[in-house]
N, C-alpha and C positions, 0 to 999 in steps of 0.2 A: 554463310551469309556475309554480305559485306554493309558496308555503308559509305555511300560515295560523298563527298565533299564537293561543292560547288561554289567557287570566290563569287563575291559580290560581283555582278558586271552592268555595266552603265547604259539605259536606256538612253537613247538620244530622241530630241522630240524637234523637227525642224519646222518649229513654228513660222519662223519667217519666210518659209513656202510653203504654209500652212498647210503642211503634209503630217499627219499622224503615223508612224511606223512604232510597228511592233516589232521586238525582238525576239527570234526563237532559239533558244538554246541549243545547240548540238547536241547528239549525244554523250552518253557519259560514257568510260573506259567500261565493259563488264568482266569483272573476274573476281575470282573466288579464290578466298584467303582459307587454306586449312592448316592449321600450326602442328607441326609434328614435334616441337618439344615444348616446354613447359613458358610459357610469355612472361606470367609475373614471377619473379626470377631476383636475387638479389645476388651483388658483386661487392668485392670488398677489395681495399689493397691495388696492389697491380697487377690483380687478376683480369683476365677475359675469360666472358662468357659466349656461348654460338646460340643462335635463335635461330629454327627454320621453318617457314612456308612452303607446302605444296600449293604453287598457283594453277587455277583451270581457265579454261575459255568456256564457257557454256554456251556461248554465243552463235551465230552463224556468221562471226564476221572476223578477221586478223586483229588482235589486240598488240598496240605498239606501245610501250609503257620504259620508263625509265624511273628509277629511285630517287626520289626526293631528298635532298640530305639532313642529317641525325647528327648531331653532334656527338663524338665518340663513336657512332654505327659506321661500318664500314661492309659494303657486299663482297663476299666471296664468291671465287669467279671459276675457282677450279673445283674439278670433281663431274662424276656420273651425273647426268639428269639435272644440272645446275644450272639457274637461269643466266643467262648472257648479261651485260652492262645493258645495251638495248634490249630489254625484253621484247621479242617477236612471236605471238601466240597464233597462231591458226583454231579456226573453229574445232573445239574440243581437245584441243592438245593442254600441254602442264609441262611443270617445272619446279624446280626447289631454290627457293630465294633463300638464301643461307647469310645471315648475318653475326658478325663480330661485334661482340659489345667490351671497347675499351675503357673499364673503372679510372684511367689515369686522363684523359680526358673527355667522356662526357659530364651531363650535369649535373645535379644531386640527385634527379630524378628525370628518367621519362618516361611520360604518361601520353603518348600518341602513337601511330604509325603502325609498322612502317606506310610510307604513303607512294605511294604509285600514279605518278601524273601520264597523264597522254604525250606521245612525242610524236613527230613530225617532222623527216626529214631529218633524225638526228635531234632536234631542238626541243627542250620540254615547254610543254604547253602548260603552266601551272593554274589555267584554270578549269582542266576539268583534272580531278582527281579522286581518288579513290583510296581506302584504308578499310582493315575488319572492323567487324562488329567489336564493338566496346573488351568484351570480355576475352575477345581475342587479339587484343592490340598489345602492344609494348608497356609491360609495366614495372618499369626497371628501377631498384632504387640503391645508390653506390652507399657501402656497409663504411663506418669507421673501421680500421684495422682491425680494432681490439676486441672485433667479433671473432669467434672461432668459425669456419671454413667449413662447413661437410660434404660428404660425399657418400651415397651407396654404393655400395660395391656389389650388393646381391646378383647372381646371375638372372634375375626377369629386367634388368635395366640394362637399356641400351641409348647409347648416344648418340645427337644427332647427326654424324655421317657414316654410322657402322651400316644401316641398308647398302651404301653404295661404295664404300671402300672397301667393308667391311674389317677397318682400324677402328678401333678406340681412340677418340679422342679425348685428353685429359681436362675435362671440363669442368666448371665448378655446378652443374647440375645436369641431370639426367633425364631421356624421354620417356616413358615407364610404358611397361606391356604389364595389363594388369596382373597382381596377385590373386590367384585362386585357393582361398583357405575352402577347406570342405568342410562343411556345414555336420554337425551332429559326433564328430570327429575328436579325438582329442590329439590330434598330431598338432606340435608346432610347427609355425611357418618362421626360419629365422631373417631377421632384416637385419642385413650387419652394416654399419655405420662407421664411416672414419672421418678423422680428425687431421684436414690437411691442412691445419697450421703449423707455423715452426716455434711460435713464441706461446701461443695461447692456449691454455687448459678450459676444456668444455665441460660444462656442469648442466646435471641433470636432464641430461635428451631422454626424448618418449614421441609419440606417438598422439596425437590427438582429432577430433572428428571420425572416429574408428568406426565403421558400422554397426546397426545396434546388434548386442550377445557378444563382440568380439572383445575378448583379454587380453591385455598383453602383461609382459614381463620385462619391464626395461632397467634392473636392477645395476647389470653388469654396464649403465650408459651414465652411470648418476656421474661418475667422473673419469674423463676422457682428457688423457696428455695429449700434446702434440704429436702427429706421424703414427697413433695407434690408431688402435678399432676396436666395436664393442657391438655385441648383438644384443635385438629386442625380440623378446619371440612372443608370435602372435599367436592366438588360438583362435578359433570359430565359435559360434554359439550353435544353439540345436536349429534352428534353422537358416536359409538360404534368405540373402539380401543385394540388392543391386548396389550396383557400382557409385562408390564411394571415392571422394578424391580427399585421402587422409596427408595432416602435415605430421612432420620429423622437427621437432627444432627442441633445445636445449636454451637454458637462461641466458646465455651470452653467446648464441650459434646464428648462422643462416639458418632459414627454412628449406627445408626441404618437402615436397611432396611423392604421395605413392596411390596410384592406384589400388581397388581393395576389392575382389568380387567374394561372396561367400557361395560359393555352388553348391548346389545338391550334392548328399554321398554317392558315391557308383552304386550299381546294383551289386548285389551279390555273384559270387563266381557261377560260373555253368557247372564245374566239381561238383559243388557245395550243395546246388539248388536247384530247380528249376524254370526261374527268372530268367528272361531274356538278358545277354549281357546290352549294354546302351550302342551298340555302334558309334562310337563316339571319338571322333579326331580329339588325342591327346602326345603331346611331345612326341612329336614326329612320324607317328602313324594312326593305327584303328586298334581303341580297344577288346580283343578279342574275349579276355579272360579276368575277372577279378576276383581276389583272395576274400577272403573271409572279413577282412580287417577293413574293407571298403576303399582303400587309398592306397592298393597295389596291385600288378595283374603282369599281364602281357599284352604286347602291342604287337599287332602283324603290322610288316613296312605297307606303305599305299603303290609303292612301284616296285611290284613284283616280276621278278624273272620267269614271266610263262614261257618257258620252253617244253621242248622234248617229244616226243612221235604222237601224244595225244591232246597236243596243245591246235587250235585250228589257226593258221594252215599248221600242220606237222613242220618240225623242223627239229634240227639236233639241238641238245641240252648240252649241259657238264656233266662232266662225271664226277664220280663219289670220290676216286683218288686211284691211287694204282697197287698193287698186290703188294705192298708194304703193311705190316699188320701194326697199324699203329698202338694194341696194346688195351689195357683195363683202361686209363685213362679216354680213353673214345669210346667207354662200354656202355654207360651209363644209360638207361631205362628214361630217365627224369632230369639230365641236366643235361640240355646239349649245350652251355653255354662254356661246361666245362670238357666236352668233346667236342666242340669246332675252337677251343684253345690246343687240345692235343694234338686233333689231325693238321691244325696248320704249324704248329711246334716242329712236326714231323717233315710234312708235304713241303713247307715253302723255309723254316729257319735251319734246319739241316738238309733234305735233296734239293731247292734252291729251284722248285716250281711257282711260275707265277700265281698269284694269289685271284686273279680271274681264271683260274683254266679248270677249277674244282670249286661242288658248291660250297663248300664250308665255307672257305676262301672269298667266294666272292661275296656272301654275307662280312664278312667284317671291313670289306671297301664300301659300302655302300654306308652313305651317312644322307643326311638332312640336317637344313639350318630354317628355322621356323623366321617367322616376321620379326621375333625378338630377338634374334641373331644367334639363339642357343645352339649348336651344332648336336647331334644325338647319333655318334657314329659306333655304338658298343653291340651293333648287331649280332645274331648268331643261325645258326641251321638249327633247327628244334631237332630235342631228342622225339623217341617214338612215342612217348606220353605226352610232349608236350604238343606232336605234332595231330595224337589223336584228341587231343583237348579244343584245337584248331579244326578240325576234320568237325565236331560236331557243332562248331559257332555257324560252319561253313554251310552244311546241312539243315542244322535247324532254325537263324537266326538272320541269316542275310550278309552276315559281317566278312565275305567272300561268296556271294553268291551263286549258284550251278549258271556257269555261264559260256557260249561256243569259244572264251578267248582262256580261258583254262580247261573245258573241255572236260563232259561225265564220262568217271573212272580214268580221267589223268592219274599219274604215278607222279610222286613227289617225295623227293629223298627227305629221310632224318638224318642227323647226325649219329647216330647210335649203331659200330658198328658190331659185325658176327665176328668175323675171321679173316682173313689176307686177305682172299679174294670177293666177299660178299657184305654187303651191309643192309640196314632195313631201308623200306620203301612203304608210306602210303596209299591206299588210292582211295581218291573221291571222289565216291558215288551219289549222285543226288539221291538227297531224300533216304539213303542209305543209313543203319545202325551202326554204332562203333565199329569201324574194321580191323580186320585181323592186319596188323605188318605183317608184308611181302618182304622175301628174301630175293636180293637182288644182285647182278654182280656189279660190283664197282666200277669196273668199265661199261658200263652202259649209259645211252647217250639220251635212253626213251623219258627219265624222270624229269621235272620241273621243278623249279626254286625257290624256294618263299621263305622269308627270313624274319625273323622276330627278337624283340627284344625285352628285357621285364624292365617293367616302372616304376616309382613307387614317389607318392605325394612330396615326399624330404628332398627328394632326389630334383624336383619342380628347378 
């Protein structure tokens, strides 16, 4: 939502040809301000800070718009997806208004903007104009030095140009991807905090407007030197609460804020129980499997390698590896995480095979980087327990569906192998019971790929 700005403008009434005219206003600019990092924001020093807008058109019409000027604000002009000097919007198109906030000259405070007038022909029009909604506007206010400085460091925080460069930028605050404490749980979530002053000692940081049941521990933050760090660790309460927009500040610090969701526990494992696992997109894939403990499991990737002769259409796969016996280390029943570390030890760091030409191998190229910029590349080839663990989410739960593009009674390699030339193989059957592992030979091209990896709450 935005809220548009309209200058006063001057009826004119030409009584002395005693004509009455009315004047109609043009339309105003339409566009939609969504702030992707944090508006009310404080600077200290001769610090800069970045503020960014995704701007939209919703309109049916070209929106022509130039920045109004800020004293101290300055637009940035480079980068992916980043609005131009002349803003030029087409019906339904966007952009990222990316601004510099310099503490050494603007004012002690800004409480407006940014504002976006209409232009024409190059020329701004300032009297139709346009700015967000109140809560979304600029609400900057420049720090005496002798505040201490913070910063999060925790991996769910990501800065405002890591989508599009994906660098960090060293800012003096951060655009946050919410924290997920699990409800009923007693895992900490830690928030670690630094102190990027050079001169100033922080006292006393914590955590406040926390959602209701949640605790924290912010003992090791009571005193913070310059150029260190200090965690606050959160815990959950027994139930699930919406999203919270909690501050970070100490007696002599900036503020800092953090998102805070408390979500429901997982379900129990498919092992352990028999609960439906959640089908649930979590760091970087679907969770297939969860532990006892509620906050840790397995995740099958979302883009899987369906190949192999009973994949539709048929088509050749990878192979398992070549009549090299890679040994007890690739033997394993239940950890193929630590047999697709031997067989590629083997296959690619001593015989010097690419690491896409086998499947172990190609499990540990494949990675994902979420909306929060987290990358999650520690994939593996399941072993043959891990992979019959999979086999029954797939069957019984939907979490891989029986579907023509993997294809019933596809073969699908595990990491877990016999001997030189043989290792095991699933196949899945819809609606089928535990399967027995197939013994396969390793040159064969008929299996499909599917790669998985364990998660666990800490690890967020």
């Amino acid at each position: 939502m935005t809220k548009r700005i309209v200058k006063p403008f001057l009826l004119v009434s030409l009584l002395t040809l005693g004509i009455s005219t009315a004047y109609s206003a043009p339309s105003l600019p339409s566009v939609e301000f969504l702030p992707m990092t944090a508006t009310n924001v404080q600077v200290s020093g001769e610090n800069k800070i970045f503020v960014e807008y995704r701007l939209s058109n919703p309109s049916a019409a070209t929106q022509r718009l130039k920045l109004s000027p800020t004293l101290g604000v300055t637009q940035l002009l480079k980068g992916e997806g980043v609005c131009a000097e002349k803003i030029r919007l087409a019906p339904k198109e966007s952009c990222y208004l990316t601004l510099q906030v310099d503490a050494r000259s603007m004012a002690a405070t800004i409480q407006h903007g940014p504002t976006l007038c209409e232009a024409s022909e190059g020329l701004r029009d300032s009297t139709h104009c346009i700015q967000p909604q109140e809560r979304d506007r600029l609400h900057i206010q420049r720090l005496s030095a002798k505040k201490a400085m913070l910063s999060i460091k925790s991996r769910h925080i990501r800065y405002p140009a890591l989508d599009k460069s994906k660098k960090i930028i060293p800012v003096a605050f951060a655009q946050l991807c919410p924290v997920n404490l699990i409800a009923g749980t007693a895992v900490q979530f830690p928030i670690t905090i630094a102190n990027n002053s050079t001169t100033v000692t922080a006292y006393n940081i914590q955590a406040s407007n926390l959602p209701a049941g949640v605790t924290q521990d912010a003992s090791a933050c009571a005193v913070l030197s310059p150029g260190k760090s200090c965690t606050i660790l959160l815990t959950a309460g027994a139930t699930a609460q919406s999203t919270v927009l909690v501050n970070i500040q100490g007696s002599n610090t900036t503020t800092l804020s953090i998102l805070i969701d408390v979500v429901p526990a997982l379900s129990p494992t498919v092992q352990e129980g028999a609960e439906t696992p959640p089908n649930q997109a979590w760091q970087g894939g679907t969770i297939y499997n969860i532990n006892s403990d509620g906050s840790s499991g397995q995740i099958v990737a979302n883009s899987l390698s369906v190949t192999g002769m009973n994949a539709t259409p048929p088509q050749p796969g990878l192979i398992w590896g070549n009549n090299t016996l890679i040994g007890p280390n690739a033997e394993s029943m239940s950890d193929g995480q630590s047999n697709t570390t031997a067989i590629v030890n083997e296959l690619t760091t001593v015989q010097g095979l690419p690491l896409t030409s086998y499947a172990a191998g190609l499990c540990t190229t494949y990675t994902v980087t979420d909306s929060c910029g987290i990358t999650y590349n520690d994939w593996y080839l399941p072993s043959v327990d891990e992979m019959t663990t999979l086999y029954n989410s797939y069957t019984n739960s939907g979490i891989l569906a029986c579907s023509s593009t993997l294809g019933n009674g596809a073969e699908v390699w595990s990491s877990t192998e016999i001997d030189p030339l043989n290792a095991y193989q699933v196949s899945f059957m819809c609606g089928g019971s535990s399967p027995t592992p197939g013994i396969l030979l390793k040159s064969s091209l008929d299996p499909a790929v599917i790669c998985i990896r364990q998660f666990s709450y800490s690890s967020y």
